[in-house]
C-alpha positions as CSV (number, residue, x, y, z in Angstrom):
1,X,27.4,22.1,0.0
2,X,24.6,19.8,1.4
3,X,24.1,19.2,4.9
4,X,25.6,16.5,6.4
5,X,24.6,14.8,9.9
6,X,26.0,15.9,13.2
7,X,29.5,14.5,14.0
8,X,29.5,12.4,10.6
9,X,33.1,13.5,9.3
10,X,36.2,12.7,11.5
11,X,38.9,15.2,10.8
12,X,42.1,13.5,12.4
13,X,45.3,15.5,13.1
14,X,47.8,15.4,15.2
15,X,50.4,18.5,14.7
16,X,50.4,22.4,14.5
17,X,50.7,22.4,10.8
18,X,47.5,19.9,10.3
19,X,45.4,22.4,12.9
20,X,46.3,25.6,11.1
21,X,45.8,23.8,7.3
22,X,42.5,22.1,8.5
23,X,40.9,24.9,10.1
24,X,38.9,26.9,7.7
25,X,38.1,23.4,6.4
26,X,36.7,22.4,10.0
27,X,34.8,25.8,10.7
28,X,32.8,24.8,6.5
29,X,32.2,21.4,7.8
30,X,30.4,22.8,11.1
31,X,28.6,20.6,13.2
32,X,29.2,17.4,10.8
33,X,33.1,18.1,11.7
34,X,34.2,15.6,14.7
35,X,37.9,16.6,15.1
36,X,40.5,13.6,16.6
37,X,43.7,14.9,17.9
38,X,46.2,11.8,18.2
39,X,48.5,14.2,20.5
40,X,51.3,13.3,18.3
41,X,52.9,16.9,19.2
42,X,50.6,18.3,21.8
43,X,52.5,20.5,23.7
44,X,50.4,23.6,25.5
45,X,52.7,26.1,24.0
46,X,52.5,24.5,20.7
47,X,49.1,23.3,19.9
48,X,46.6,24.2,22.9
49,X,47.1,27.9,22.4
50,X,45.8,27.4,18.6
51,X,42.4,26.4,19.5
52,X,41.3,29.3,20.6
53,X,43.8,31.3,18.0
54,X,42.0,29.7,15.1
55,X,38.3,29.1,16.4
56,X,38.3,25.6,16.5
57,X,36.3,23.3,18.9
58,X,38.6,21.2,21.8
59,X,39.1,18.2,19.8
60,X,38.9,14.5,21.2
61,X,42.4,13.2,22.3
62,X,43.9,10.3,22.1
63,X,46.8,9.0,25.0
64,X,50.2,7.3,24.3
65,X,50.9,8.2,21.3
66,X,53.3,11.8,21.7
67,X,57.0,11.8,22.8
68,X,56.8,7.5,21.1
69,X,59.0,6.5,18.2
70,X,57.6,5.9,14.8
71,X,56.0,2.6,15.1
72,X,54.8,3.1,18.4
73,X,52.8,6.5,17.8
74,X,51.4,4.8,14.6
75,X,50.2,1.8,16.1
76,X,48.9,3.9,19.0
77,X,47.0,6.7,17.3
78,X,45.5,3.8,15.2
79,X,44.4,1.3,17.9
80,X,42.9,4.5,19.4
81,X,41.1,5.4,16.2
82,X,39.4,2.1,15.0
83,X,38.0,1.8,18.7
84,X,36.9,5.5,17.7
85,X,35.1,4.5,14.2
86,X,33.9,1.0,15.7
87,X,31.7,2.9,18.2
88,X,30.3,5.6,16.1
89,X,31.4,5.4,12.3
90,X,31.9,8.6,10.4
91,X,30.6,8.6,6.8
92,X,34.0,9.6,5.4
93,X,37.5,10.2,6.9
94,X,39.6,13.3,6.4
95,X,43.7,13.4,7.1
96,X,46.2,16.0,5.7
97,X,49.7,16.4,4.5
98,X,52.4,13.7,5.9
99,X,52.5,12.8,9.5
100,X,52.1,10.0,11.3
101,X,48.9,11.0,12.7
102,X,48.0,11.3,9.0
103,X,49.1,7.7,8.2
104,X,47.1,5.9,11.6
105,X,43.8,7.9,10.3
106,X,44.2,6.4,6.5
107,X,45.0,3.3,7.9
108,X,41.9,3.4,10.3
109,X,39.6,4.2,7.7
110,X,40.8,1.6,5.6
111,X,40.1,-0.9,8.0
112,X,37.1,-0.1,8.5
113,X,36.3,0.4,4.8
114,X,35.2,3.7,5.4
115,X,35.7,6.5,2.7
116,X,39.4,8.5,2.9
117,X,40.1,12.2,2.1
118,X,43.6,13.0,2.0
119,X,43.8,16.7,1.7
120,X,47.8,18.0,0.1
121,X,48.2,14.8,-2.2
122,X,50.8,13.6,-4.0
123,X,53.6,15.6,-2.5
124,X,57.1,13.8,-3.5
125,X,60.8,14.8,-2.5
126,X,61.7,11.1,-4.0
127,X,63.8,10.8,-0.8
128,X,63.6,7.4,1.1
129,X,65.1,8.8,3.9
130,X,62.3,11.0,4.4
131,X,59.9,9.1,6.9
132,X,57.1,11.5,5.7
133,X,57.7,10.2,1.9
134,X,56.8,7.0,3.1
135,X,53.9,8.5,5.2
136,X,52.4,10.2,2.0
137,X,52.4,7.2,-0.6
138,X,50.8,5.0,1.7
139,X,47.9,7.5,2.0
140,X,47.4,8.1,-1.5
141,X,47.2,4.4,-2.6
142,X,44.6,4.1,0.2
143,X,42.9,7.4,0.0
144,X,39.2,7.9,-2.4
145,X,39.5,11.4,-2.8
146,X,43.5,12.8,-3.4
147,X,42.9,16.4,-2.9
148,X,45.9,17.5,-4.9
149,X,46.8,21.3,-3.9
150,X,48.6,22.2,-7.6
151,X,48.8,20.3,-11.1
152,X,52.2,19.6,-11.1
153,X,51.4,17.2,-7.6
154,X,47.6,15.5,-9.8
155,X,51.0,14.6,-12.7
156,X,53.2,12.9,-10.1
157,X,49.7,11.1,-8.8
158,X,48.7,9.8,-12.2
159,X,52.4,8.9,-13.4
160,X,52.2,6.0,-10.3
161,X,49.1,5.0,-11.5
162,X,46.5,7.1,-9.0
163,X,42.8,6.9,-11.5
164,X,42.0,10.3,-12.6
165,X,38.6,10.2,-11.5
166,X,40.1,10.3,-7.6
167,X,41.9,13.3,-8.3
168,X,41.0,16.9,-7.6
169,X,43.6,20.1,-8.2
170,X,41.8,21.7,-5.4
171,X,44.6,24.2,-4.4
172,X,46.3,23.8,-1.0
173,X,44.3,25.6,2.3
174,X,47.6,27.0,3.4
175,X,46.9,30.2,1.1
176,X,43.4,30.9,3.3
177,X,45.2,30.3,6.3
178,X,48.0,32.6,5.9
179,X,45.4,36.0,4.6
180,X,42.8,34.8,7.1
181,X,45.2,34.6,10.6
182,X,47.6,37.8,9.2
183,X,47.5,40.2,12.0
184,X,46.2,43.7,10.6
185,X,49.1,46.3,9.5
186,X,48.9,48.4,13.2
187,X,49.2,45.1,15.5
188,X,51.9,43.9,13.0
189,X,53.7,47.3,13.2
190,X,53.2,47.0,17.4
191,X,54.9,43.7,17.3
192,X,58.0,44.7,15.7
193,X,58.3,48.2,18.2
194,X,57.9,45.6,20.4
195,X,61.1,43.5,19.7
196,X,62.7,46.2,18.6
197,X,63.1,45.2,15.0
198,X,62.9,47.5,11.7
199,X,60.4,46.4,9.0
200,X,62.8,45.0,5.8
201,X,65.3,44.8,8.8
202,X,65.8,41.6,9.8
203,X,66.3,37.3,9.6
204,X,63.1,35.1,10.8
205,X,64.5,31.5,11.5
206,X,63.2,28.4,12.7
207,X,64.4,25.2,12.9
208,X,62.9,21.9,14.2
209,X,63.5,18.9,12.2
210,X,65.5,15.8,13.3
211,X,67.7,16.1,10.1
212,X,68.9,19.0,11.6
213,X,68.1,19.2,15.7
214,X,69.2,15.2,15.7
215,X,72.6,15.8,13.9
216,X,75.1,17.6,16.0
217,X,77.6,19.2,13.6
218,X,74.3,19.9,11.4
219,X,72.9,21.4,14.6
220,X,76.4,23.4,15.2
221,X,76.6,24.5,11.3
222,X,73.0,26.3,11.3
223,X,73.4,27.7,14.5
224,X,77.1,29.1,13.0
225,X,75.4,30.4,9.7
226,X,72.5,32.5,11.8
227,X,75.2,33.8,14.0
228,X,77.9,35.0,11.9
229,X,74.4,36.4,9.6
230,X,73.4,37.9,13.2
231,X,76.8,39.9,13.5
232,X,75.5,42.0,10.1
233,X,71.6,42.7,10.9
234,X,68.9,41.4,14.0
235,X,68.2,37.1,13.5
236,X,64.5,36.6,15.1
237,X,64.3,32.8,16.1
238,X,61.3,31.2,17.5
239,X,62.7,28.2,19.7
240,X,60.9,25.3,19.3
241,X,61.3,23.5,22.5
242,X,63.0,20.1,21.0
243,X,65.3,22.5,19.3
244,X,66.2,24.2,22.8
245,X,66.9,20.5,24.3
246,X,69.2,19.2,21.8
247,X,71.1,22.8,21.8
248,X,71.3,23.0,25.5
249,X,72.5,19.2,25.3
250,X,75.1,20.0,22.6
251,X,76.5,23.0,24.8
252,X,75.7,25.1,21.8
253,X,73.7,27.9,23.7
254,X,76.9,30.5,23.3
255,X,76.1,30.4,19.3
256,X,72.6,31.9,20.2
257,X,74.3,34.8,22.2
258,X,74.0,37.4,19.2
259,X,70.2,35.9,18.5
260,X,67.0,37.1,19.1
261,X,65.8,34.0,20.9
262,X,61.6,34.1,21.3
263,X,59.3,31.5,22.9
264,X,57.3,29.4,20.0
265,X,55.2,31.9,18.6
266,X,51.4,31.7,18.1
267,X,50.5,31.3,14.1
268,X,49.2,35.2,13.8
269,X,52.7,36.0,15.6
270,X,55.0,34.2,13.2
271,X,53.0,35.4,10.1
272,X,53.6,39.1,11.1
273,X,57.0,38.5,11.7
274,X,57.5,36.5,8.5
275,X,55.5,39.2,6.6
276,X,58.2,42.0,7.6
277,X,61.3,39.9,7.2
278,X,64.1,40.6,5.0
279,X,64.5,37.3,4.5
280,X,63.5,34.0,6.0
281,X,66.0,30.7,6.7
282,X,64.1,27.9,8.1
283,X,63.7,24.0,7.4
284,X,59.8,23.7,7.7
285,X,57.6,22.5,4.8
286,X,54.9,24.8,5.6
287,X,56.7,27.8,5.8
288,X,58.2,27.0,2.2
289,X,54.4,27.4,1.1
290,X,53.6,30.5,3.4
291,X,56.0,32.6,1.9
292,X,54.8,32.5,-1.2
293,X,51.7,33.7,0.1
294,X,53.9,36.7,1.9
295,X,55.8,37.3,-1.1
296,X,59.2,36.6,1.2
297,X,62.6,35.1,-0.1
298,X,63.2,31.6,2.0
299,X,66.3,29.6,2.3
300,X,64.9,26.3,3.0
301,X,68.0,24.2,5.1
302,X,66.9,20.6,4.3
303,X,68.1,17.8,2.1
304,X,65.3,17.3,-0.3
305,X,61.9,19.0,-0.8
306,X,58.3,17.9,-1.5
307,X,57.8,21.7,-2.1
308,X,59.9,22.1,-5.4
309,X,56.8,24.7,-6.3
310,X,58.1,27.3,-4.1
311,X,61.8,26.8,-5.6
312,X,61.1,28.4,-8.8
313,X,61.1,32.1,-7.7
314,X,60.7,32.3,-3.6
315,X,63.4,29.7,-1.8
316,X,66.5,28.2,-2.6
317,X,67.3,24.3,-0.8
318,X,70.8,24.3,0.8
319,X,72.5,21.9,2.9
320,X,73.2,22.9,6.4
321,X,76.5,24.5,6.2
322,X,78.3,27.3,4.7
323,X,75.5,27.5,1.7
324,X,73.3,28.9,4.3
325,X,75.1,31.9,4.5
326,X,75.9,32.5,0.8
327,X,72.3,32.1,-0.1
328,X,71.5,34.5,2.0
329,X,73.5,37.1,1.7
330,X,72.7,36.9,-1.8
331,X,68.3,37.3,-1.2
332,X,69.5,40.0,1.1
333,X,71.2,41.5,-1.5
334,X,68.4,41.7,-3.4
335,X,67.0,44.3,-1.0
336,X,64.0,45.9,-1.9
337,X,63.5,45.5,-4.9
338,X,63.8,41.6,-4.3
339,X,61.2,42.3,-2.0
340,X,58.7,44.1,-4.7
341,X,59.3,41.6,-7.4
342,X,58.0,38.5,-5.2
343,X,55.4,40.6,-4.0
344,X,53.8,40.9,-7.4
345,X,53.8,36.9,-7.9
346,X,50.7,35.0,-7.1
347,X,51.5,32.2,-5.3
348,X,51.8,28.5,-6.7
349,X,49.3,26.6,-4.0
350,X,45.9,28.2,-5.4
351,X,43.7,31.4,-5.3
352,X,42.4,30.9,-1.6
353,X,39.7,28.9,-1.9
354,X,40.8,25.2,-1.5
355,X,38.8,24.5,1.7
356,X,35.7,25.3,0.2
357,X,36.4,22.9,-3.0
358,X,37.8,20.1,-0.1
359,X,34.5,20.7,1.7
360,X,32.4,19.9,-0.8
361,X,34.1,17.3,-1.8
362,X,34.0,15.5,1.4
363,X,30.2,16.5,1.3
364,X,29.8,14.5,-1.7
365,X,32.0,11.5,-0.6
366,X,30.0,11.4,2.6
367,X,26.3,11.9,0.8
368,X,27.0,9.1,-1.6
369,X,27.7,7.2,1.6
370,X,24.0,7.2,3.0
371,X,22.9,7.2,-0.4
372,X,20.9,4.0,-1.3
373,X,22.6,1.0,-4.2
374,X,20.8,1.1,-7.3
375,X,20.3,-2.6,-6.2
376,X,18.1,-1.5,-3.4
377,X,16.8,1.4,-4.6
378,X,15.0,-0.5,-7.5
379,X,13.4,-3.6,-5.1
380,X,12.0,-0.8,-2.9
């Protein structure tokens, strides 16, 4: 990868899921990386920790944009940016995945006509109810370099029309992540001693998004499927802090009485605890890709999924409700031998190596940038 000048690529986030994705990508880039958090879920327990967790440098912040609705943290995060890229313009632009954060940074660099890397294209659940759908086709019809993490998401790019040439299958950084931040076997086996739990032994559960912490009876059916599964072995469930609020506002907190309630755990935290899990019930995207890395069955609690990858041997999608239960007594049934079959499977989002491919094609992107026209080039 050729060097690149100090500060030259922006790298804008703005969730837990972007830092962890974008790290090993940020720690290639070195020096030319200048990282912009929009503080679209900064929260201390959920983000600040992870800067020293995964190595990265304190990123710039923006204000005003976290706890806003849609619109507002958009129009925020990219009032904040273009004052950002007007001041000292980055030779290329790079944004990941879905979020709005995602969105105000393509949208930035657009305006500025300054090159766009959007890392995880052409995800599609085909679900308009999804903001994030929305989210992620606007950044691909903008973006110059669609870093696609398998084949299956280049198809979907070039069936709406995306030129080839803009396309790269690069893998997805999620794989790296996961081997890179998975505690070694002896703090792992510490962890669990710790909390009391039996390796093979137990339910890992989280749950976070609006479709279900915004919906009240979806709210009260989860919470009902991880208790009644809770009366037959231990349920482990990280609380993500707008999960506690709407429960405690719902009067649900009784349901969590047989539950193994834990504040949000760091990333190396959650992956040991996901890595020794019977089985894991949670309506996250990125956790649909981590276990496949893990080689852990996943019941994936949403209405639609961008992921369908991970459906075809590690998760099954059920709608909040009795199918929680049923699909996971049947994984758990499964027992180890479940366990040892998915094990053995490689996992669909690449061989590990995605963020050096993304780093050097942002290298490229940005070098072709300070690179001379032919035009110019030939009356010097």
């Amino acid at each position: 990868m050729q060097p690149l000048p100090a500060r030259s690529v922006v790298v804008v986030l703005g969730t837990r899921p972007e830092l962890v994705k974008l790290a090993e990508l940020i720690r290639l880039l070195g020096p030319s990386a200048r990282v912009v958090h929009t503080g679209q879920h900064y929260d201390e327990e959920l983000s600040g920790g992870f800067l020293t967790e995964l190595g990265l440098p304190e990123p710039a912040y923006l204000t005003g944009v976290g706890g806003q609705p849609r619109a507002v943290q958009i129009a925020a995060a990219l009032q904040g940016l273009d004052a950002l890229f007007a001041a000292e313009p980055p030779l290329a632009v790079v944004v990941q995945g879905d979020t709005n954060a995602a969105l105000a940074g393509a949208l930035a660099a657009n305006a500025r006509d300054l090159p766009l890397v959007h890392v995880e294209a052409g995800l599609r659940s085909h679900d308009r109810a999804m903001p994030e759908e929305h989210n992620r086709v606007l950044i691909d019809r903008l973006a110059d370099v669609l870093c696609a993490a398998t084949p299956d998401n280049r198809e979907l790019l070039l069936a709406e029309g995306v030129a080839d040439e803009r396309i790269a299958v690069t893998g997805n950084p999620v794989v790296e992540a996961v081997r890179d931040h998975l505690p070694a076997a002896e703090v792992r086996a510490r962890l669990l001693a710790a909390h009391g739990l039996d390796a093979d032994g137990y339910v890992l559960a989280t749950v976070h998004r609006p479709e279900n912490t915004d919906d009240e009876p979806a709210l009260t059916a989860v919470l009902h499927e991880l208790a009644g599964l809770a009366r037959e072995l231990p349920v482990v469930l990280p609380l993500h802090p707008r999960t506690r609020a709407r429960v405690e506002a719902a009067g649900l907190l009784p349901l969590l009485d047989g539950v193994t309630v834990l504040p949000p755990a760091g990333y190396g935290t959650f992956l040991a605890l996901a890595r020794h899990a019977a089985l894991i019930v949670s309506d996250s995207g990125g956790v649909q890709e981590e276990t496949t890395v893990l080689g852990r069955p996943l019941v994936v609690v949403r209405n639609s999924t961008e992921r369908p990858e991970s459906l075809a041997d590690f998760a099954e999608l059920v709608d909040p409700g009795p199918q929680i239960g049923t699909a996971a007594r049947r994984r758990l049934s499964e027992g180890a031998q479940g366990l040892h079959r998915l094990a053995k499977l490689p996992s669909p989002y690449g061989d590990g190596t995605a963020s050096r491919r993304i780093a050097g094609l942002v290298a490229d992107l940005a070098a072709a940038r300070t690179a001379p026209s032919d035009a110019h080039a030939m009356a010097a």
